[in-house]
VOGU-3710 file (C-alpha; in Angstrom, 3 decimals, decimal comma):
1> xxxxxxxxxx> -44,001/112,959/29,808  -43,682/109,344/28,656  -41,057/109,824/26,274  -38,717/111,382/29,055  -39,104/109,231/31,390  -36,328/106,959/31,477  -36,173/102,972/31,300  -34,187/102,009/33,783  -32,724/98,327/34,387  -33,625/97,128/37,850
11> xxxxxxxxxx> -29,775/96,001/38,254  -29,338/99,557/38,644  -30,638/99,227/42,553  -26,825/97,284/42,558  -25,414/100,816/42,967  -27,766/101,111/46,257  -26,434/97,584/47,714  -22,745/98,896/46,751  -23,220/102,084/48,529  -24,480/101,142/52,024
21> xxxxxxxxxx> -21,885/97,975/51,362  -18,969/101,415/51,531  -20,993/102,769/54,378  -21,132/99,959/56,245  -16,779/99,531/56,083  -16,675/102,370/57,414  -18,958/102,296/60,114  -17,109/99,133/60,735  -13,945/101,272/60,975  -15,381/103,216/63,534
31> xxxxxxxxxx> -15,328/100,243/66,210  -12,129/99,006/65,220  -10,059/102,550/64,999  -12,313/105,358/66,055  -12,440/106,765/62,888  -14,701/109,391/62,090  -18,732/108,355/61,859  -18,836/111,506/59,186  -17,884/109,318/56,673  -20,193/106,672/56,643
41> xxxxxxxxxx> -23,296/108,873/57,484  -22,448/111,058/54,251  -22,009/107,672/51,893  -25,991/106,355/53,455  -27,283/109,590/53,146  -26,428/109,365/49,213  -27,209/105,813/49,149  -31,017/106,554/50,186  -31,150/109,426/47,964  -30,072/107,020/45,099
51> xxxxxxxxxx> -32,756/104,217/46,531  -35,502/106,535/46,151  -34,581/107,935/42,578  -34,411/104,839/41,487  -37,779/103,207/43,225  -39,852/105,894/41,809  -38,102/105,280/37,932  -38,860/101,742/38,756  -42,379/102,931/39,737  -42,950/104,965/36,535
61> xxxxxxxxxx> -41,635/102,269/34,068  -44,228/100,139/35,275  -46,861/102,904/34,727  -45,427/104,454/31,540  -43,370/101,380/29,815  -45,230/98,338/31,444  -43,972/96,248/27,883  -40,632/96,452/29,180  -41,036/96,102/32,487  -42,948/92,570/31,611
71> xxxxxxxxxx> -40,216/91,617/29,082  -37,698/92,170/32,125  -39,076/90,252/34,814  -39,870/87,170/32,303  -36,194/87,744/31,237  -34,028/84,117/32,101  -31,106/86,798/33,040  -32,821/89,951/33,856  -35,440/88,280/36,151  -32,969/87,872/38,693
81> xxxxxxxxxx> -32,181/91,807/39,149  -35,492/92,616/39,940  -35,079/91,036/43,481  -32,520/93,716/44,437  -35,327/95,728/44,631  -36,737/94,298/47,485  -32,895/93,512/48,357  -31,660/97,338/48,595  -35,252/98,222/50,320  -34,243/95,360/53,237
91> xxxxxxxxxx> -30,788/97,767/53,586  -32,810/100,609/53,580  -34,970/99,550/56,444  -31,729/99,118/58,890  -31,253/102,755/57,983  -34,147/104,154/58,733  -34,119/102,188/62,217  -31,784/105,552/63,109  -34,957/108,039/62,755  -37,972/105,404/63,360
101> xxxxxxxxxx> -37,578/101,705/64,860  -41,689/101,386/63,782  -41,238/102,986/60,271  -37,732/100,064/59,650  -39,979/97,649/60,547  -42,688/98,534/58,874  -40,479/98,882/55,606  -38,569/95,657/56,290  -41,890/93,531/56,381  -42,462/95,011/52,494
111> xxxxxxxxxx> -39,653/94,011/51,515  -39,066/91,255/53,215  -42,636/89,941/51,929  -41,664/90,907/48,757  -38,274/89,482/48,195  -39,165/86,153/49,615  -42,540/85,463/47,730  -40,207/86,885/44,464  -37,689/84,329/45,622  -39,989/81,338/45,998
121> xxxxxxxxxx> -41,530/81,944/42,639  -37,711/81,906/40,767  -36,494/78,800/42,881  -40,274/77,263/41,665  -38,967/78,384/37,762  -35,553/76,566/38,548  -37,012/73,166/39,575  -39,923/73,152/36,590  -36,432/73,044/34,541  -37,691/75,839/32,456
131> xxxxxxxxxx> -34,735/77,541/31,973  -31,339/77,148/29,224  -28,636/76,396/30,828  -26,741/78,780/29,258  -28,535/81,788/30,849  -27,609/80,205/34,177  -25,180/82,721/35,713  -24,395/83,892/39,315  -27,412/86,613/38,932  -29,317/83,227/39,565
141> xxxxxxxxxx> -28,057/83,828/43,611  -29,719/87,030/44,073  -33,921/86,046/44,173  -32,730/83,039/47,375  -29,289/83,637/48,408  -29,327/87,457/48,405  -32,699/88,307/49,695  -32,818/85,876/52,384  -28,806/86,433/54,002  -29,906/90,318/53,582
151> xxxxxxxxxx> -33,303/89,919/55,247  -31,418/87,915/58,148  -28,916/90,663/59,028  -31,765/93,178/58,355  -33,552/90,844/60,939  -30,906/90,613/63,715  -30,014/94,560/63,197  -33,674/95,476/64,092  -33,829/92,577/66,826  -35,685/89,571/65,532
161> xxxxxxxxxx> -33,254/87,128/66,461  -34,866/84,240/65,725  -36,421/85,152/62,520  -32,751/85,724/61,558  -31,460/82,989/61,962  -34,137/81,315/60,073  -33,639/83,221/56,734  -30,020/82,933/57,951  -30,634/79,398/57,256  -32,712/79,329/54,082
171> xxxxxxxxxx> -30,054/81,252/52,529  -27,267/79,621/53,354  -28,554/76,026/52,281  -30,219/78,329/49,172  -26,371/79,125/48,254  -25,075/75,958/48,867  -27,705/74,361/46,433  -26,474/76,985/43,771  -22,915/77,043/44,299  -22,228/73,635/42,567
181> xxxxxxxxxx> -24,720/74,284/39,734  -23,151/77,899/38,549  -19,921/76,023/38,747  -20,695/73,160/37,007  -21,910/75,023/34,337  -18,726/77,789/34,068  -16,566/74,790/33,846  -18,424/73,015/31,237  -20,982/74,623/29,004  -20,276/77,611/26,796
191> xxxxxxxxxx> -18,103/80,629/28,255  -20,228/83,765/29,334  -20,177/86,326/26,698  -18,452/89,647/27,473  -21,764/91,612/28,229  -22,725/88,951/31,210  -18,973/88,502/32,266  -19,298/90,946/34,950  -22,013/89,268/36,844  -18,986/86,970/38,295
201> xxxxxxxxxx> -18,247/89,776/40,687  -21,858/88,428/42,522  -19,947/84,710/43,253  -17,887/87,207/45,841  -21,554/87,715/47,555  -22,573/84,956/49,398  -19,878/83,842/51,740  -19,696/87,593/52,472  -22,511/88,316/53,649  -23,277/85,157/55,208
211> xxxxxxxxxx> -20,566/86,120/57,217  -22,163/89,360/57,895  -25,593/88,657/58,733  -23,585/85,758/61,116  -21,853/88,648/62,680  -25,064/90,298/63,619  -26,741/87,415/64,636  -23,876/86,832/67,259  -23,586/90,204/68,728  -23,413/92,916/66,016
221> xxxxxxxxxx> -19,803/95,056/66,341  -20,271/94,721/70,554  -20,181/90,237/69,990  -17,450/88,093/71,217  -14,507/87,453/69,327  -15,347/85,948/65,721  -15,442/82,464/66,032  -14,533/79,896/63,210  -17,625/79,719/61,352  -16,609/83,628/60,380
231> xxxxxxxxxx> -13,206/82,917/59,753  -14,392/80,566/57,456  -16,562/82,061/55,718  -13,925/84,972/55,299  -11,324/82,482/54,034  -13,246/81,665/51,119  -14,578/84,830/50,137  -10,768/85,569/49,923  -10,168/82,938/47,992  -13,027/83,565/45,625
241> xxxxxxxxxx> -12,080/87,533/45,480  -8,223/85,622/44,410  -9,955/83,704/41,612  -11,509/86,900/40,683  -8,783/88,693/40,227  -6,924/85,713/38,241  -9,550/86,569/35,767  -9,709/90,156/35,814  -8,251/90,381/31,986  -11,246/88,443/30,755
251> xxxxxxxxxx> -13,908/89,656/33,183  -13,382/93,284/31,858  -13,521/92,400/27,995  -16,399/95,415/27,610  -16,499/99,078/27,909  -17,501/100,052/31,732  -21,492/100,065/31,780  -23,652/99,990/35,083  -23,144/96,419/35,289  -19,642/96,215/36,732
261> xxxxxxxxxx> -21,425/97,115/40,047  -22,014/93,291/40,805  -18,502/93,625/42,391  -19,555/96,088/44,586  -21,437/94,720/47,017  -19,800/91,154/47,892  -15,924/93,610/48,141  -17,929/95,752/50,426  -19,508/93,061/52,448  -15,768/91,005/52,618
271> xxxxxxxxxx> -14,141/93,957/53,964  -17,034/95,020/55,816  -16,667/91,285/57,812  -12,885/91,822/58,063  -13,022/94,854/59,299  -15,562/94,479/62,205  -13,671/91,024/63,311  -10,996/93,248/64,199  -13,102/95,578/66,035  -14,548/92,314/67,564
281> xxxxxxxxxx> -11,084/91,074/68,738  -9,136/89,711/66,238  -5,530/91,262/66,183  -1,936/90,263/64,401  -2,165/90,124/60,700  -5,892/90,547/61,077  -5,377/94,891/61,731  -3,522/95,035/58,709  -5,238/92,823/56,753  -8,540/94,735/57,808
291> xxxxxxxxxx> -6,994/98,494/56,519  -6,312/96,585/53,160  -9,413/95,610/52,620  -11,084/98,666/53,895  -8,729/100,814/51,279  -9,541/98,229/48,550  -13,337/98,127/49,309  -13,475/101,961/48,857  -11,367/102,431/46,209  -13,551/100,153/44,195
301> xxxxxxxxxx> -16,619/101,840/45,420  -14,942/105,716/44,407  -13,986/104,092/41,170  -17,577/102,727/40,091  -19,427/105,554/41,328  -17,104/108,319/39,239  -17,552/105,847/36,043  -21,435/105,880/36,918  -21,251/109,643/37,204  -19,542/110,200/33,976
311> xxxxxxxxxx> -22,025/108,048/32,334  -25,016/110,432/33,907  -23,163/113,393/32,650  -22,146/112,240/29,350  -25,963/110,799/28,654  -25,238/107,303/28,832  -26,819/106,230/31,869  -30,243/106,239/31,576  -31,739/105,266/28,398  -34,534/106,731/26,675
321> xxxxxxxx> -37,413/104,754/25,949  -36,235/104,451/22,077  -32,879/103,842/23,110  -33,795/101,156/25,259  -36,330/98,975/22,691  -33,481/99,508/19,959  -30,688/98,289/22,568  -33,085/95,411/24,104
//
């Protein structure tokens, strides 16, 4: 049984956050156009199937392969994925708040728990300057900036206003402290090799869903017309998704793998927060504008999920245990 058991990466649980990133668009859609809520309810139901596959993999690699579920979590790169873990689970509970309010909030104070005490003890690592600077990449936002903005609009969904806008807060100050040092050290330290390149898709993240757990916390799809702290905060995701795609030529220098899903969930989460300010209100440029980004988002989405499928069927998904000490 050991030896088929697969070792998977815990950046893998980015195909979860991409998911319910689609889902959510589209739900989003619903407000602004009436669209059909078919959609979106098929694209969660797949995303918790995928959740739980890959929680009880997770599970059994720490019971069958606990060597290299050690290495990853000591891992200056790797360490960071692990949080999505309690990241996807915090998405997961706003799901389940459809069948059980009790059972969401019983699975959002895991996670939440979880992710934040995980958070605390990476920001510790980052201030005991332990780490090479040149493992510092934008993984570095998910332990602090990801867990907390995802716990706040987990937070506000479920009704805990003020508890959301407190991990609103820690991660937005959490990104800001970031945002200059990833920068400072993509403009002058050694380029990223090819094989970490794609983690630049998570720099699209933060302002995105900033902006979304700030949507929730002021009214959910039924608030008041966006004010300027959204537009904001959609301005510069657009101008980091530009930058982005300046770069696209050297940002896809290797084969696809699983790891081009870091773009998933900060395109989702952009044209998730475009598309419900137009359901909240905002009209002109901001309808079309909102059915761009929805058809981008998805396209994206369709495209890394029938890449990750072809990998599953060809056998290069999931590594076996050999496969995985000879590749690590």
């Amino acid at each position: 049984m050991k030896s088929r058991v697969p070792v998977i990466p815990a950046s893998l649980f980015g195909i979860v956050l991409g998911l319910i990133a689609l889902g959510d668009c589209w739900r989003a859609a619903h407000f602004a156009w009436e669209t059909s809520p078919t959609i979106p309810d098929a694209i969660m139901v797949v995303a918790e199937v995928v959740w739980a596959v890959l929680v009880l993999l997770f599970a059994a690699k720490w019971v069958l392969h606990r060597d290299a579920a050690r290495a990853e979590i000591e891992h200056p790169v790797q360490s960071s994925f692990v949080s999505l873990i309690a990241v996807s689970t915090l998405l997961i509970s706003y799901l389940v708040d459809e069948k059980s309010h009790h059972a969401a909030v019983v699975i959002f104070a895991i996670a939440l728990i979880g992710g934040v005490a995980y958070g605390a003890n990476f920001a510790a690592r980052l201030r005991r300057g332990e780490l090479d600077p040149t493992t510092l990449t934008p993984a570095v936002y998910l332990p602090t900036v990801a867990t907390n903005l995802v716990a706040s609009f987990a937070a506000a969904f479920l009704g805990f206003h003020s508890l959301a806008v407190l991990l609103f807060g820690a991660g937005l100050l959490s990104w800001l402290m970031l945002e200059s040092q990833i920068g400072f050290r993509l403009a002058f330290n050694t380029s990223l090799p090819p094989g970490l390149r794609p983690t630049m898709g998570i720099l699209l993240a933060p302002p995105s869903v900033a902006c979304m757990a700030y949507l929730f916390i002021t009214g959910g799809p039924k608030g008041p017309k966006p004010d300027n702290v959204v537009l904001g905060l959609i301005g510069y995701g657009l101008f980091i998704l530009l930058v982005l795609i300046r770069d696209l030529r050297w940002l896809l220098k290797q084969p696809f793998n699983t790891s081009y899903w870091a773009f998933s969930f900060g395109v989702g989460a952009l044209a998730f927060d475009i598309v419900l300010a137009r359901a909240r209100g905002m009209s002109g440029f901001f309808d079309w504008m909102a059915k761009a980004s929805l058809a981008v988002a998805t396209l994206v989405i369709v495209a890394l999920t029938i890449a990750t499928l072809w990998q599953l069927i060809t056998g290069r998904l999931l590594k076996s245990p050999a496969t995985a000490a000879a590749t690590s």
